[in-house]
C-alpha positions, -999 to +999 in steps of 0.1 A: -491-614+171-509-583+172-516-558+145-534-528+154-551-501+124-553-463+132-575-441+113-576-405+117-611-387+109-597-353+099-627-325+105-630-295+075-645-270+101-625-274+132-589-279+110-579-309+125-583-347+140-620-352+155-610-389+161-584-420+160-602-446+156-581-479+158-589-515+151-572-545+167-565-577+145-547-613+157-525-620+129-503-650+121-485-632+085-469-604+083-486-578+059-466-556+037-470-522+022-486-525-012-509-550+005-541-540+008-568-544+035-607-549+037-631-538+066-669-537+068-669-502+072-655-496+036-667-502+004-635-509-010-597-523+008-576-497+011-539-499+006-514-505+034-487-481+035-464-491+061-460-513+087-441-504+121-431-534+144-426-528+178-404-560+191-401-548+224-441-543+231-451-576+204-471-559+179-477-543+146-486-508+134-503-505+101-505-476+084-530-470+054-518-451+025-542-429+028-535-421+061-501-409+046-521-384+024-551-371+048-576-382+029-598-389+055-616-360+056-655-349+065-669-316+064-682-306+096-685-318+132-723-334+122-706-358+092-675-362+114-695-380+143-716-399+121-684-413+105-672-424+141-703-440+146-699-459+117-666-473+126-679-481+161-707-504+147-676-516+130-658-529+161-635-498+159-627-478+191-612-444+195-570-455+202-578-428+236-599-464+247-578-486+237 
């Protein structure tokens, strides 16, 4: 089955989303909020807050905890684009790509 991770890169100086970056995982147990979920491109997991199945299409949505809180935040355009970059070495793509 298909599980796919959304991050949003909020930007300080243009008050909103620079990017949604999304990763795309083959997965053969179903995670659970509370779980929690480890990347290259962090230092430490972060915590799944929900999980959204889509039966009709065959996949999973998971969505960090903090995505629920925002905390994904950089302040200016210059920090925001170097954090995309970093999730592109990461295998991330923007979800406009996927």
């Amino acid at each position: 089955m298909k599980l796919f991770v959304d991050v949003s890169i909020y930007c300080g100086d243009q008050g909103g989303v620079h990017a949604i970056m999304r990763k795309e995982f083959d997965i053969d147990a179903v995670p659970v909020p509370g779980m929690y979920l480890e990347d290259p491109m962090w230092k430490e997991e972060k915590e799944i807050g929900r999980i959204i199945f889509n039966p009709g299409e065959g996949y999973y949505c998971m969505v960090l905890k903090e995505e629920n809180d925002q905390l994904v935040r950089c302040e200016d355009r210059a920090a925001c684009e170097k954090l995309e970059k970093g999730y592109r070495f990461h295998e991330w793509k923007s979800a406009s790509e996927c």
